[in-house]
C-alpha positions as CSV (number, residue, x, y, z in Angstrom):
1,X,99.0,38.7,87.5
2,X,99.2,38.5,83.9
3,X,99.9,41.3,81.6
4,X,97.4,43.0,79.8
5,X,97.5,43.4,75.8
6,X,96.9,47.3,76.1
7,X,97.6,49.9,78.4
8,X,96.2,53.6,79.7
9,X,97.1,56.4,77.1
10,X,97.2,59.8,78.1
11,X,97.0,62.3,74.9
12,X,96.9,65.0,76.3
13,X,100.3,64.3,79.0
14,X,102.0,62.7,75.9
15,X,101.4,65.4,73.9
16,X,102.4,68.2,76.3
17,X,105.7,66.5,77.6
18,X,106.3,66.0,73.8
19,X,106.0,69.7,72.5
20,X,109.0,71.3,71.4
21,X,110.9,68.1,71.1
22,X,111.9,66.4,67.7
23,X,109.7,64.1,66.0
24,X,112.2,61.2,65.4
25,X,113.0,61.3,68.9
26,X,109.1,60.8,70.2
27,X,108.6,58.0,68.0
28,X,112.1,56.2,69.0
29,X,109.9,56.6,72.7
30,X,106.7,54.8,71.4
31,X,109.5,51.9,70.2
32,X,111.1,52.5,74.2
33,X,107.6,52.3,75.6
34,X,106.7,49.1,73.5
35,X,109.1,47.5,75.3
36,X,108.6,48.9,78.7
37,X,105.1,47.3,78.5
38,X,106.2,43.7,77.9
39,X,109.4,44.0,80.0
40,X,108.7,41.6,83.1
41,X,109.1,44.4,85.6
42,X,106.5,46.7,83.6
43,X,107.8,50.1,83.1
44,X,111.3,49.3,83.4
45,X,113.8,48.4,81.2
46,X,117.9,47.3,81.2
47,X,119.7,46.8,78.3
48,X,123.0,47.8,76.7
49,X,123.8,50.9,74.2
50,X,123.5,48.4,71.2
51,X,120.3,46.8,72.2
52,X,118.3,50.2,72.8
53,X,119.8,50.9,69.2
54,X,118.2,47.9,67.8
55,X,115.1,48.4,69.7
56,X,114.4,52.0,68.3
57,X,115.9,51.0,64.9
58,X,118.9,53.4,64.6
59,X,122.6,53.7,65.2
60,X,124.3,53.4,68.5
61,X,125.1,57.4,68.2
62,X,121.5,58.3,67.7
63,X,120.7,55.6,70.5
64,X,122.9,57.9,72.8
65,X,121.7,61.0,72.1
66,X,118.2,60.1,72.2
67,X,118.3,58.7,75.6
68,X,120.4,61.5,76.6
69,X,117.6,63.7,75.6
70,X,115.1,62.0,77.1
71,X,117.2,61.9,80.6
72,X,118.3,65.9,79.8
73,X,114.2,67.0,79.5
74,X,112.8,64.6,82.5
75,X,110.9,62.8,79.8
76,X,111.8,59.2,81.6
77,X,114.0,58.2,84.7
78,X,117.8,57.3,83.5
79,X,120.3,55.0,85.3
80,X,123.8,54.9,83.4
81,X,125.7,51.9,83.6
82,X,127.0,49.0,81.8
83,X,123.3,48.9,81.2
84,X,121.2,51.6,80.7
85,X,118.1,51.7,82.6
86,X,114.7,53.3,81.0
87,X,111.6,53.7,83.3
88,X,108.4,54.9,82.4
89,X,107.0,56.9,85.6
90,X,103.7,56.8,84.3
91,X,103.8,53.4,83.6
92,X,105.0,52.0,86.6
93,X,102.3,54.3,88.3
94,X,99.5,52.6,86.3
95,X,100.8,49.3,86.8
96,X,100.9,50.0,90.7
97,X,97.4,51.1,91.0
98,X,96.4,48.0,88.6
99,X,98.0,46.1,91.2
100,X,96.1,48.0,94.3
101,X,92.9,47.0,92.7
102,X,93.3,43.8,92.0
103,X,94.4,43.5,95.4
104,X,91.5,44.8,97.0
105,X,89.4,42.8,94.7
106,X,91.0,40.2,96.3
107,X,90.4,40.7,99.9
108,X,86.9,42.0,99.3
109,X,86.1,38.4,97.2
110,X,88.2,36.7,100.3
111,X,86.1,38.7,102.5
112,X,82.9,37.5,101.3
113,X,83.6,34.1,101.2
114,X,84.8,34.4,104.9
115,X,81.7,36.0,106.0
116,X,79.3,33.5,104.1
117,X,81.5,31.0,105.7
118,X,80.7,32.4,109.1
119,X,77.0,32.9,108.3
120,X,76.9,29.2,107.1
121,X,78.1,28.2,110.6
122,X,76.3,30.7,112.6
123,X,73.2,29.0,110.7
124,X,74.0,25.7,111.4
125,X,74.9,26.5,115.2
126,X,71.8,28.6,115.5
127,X,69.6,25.3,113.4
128,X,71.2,23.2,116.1
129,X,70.7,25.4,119.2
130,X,66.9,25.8,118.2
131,X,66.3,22.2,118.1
132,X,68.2,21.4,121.5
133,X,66.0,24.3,123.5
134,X,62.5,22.7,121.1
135,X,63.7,19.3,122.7
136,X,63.8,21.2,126.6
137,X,60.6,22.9,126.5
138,X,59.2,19.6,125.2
139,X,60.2,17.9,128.2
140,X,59.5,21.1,130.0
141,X,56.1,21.0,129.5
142,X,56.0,17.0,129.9
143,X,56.7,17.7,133.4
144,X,54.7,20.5,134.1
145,X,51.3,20.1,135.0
146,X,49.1,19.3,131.9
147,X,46.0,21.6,132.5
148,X,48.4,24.1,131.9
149,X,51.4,23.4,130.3
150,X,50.0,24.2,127.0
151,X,48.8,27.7,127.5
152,X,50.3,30.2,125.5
153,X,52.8,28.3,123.4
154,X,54.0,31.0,121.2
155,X,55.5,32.9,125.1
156,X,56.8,29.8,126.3
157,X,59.1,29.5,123.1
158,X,59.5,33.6,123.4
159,X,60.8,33.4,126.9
160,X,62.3,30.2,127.3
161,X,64.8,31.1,124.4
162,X,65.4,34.4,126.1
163,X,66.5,32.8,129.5
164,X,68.6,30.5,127.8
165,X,70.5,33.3,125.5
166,X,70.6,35.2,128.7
167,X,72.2,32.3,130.6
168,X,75.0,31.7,128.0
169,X,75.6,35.1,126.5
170,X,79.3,35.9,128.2
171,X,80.2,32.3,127.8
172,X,82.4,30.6,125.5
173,X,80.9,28.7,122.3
174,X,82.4,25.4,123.3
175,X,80.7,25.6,127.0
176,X,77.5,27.1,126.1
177,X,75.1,24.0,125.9
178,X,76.7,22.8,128.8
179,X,75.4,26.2,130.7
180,X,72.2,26.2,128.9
181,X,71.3,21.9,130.0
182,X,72.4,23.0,133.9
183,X,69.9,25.8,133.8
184,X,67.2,23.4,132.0
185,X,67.4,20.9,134.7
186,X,67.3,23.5,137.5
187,X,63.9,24.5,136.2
188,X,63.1,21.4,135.3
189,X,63.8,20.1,138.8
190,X,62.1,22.8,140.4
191,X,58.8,22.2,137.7
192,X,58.7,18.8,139.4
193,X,58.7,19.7,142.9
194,X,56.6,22.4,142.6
195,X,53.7,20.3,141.0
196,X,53.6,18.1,144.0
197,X,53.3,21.6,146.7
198,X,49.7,21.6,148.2
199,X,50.0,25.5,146.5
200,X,49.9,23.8,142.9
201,X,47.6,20.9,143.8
202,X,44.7,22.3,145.2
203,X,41.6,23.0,143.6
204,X,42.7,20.8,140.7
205,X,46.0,23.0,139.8
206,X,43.7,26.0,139.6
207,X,46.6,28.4,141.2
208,X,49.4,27.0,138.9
209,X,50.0,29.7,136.1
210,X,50.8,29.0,132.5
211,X,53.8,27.9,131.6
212,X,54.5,30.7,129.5
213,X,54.4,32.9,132.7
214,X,55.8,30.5,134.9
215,X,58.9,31.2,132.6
216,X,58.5,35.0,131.7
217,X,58.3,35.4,135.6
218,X,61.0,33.3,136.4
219,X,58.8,32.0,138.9
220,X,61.2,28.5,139.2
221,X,63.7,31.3,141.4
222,X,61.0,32.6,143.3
223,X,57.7,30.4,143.5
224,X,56.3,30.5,147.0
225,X,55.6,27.2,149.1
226,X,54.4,26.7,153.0
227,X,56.6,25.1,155.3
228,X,55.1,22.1,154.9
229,X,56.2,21.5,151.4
230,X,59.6,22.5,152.2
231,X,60.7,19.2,153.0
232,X,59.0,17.7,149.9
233,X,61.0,20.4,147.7
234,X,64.3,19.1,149.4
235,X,63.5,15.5,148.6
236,X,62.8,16.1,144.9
237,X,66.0,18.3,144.4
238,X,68.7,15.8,146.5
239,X,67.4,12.7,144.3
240,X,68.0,14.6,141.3
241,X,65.0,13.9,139.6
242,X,65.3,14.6,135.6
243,X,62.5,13.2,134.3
């Protein structure tokens, strides 16, 4: 992340830690902090006795004291070493919850690309879906018989789609339209053989509901025929007729 030309300023923290203290000593810290904000771990500083002199702009002796002083009163953190090691706590603090934010902003823009992502897909899968189960109630009705395969279109769609997200709903994406076409061509299949039962043919297909009820009612599990059209029904189904 890059650093920012300008930072949080507290007055009224600066000017309470401050109180009390001499005034050479809190401008030598507006030098120290200076160079806190562009160091590359912001907030922290290294740097030997000589250097911190020429950063504040005074002798080595006044250098020490001052950072003494500053260590003394709990006005920064102070490592001793070969280097001496100023941190701003405040700083550090600021810079960490810069950091938080621009995190999250992060996830939460990486989150929304994800989920327009997955609506994208869900669209096309959906767009895709849609037209295979148009394409099966198409044929659907093709095979049903025609004085009544186009009553009530609007249920037909309604209830056909609910048996096939019923049929598929515990079954894995990749095996779904595979579940869905089996299912088709069972009713399908039973459409067929049911249109050539004595119970559908006579009186000119009077008996035979609409479509849309045939499916609502799931009649292609449970549609009555006579013995006698039981061995029709058994011819139909064993030669697999698709249509």
């Amino acid at each position: 992340m890059s650093k920012l030309t300008w930072s949080k300023w507290f007055w009224d923290a600066h000017s309470k830690s401050w109180r009390g203290h001499p005034l050479w000593m809190e401008g030598a810290w507006m030098r120290v902090l200076e160079q806190l904000h562009s160091s590359k771990e912001t907030g922290v500083m290294s740097r030997p006795i000589n250097s911190w002199a020429m950063i504040i702009g005074c002798t080595e002796k006044e250098a020490d004291e001052f950072i003494k002083h500053i260590d003394k009163y709990d006005l920064a953190s102070v490592e001793f070493g070969d280097d001496i090691t100023i941190s701003s706590r405040r700083m550090i603090r600021n810079e960490e919850e810069r950091n938080g934010t621009a995190d999250r902003v992060r996830k939460h823009r990486a989150k929304k690309v994800e989920i327009k992502t997955e609506v994208k897909e869900k669209k096309a899968t959906n767009s895709k879906s849609s037209e295979r189960r148009s394409d099966m109630l198409k044929k659907l009705r093709e095979a049903y018989p025609q004085n009544r395969a186009h009553l009530q279109p609007s249920t037909q769609r309604e209830e056909f789609k609910k048996i096939m997200i019923e049929c598929s709903k515990n079954i894995a994406p990749n095996n779904k339209e595979v579940e869905e076409m089996a299912l088709f061509k069972k009713i399908q299949t039973r459409i067929m053989t049911m249109s050539d039962t004595s119970e559908w043919t006579k009186e000119d297909g009077k008996f035979v509901p609409g479509l849309g009820n045939f499916l609502k009612s799931r009649a292609w599990e449970t549609s009555h025929v006579i013995k006698a059209d039981v061995k029709k029904i058994k011819e139909h189904e064993t030669n697999n007729l698709w249509g």
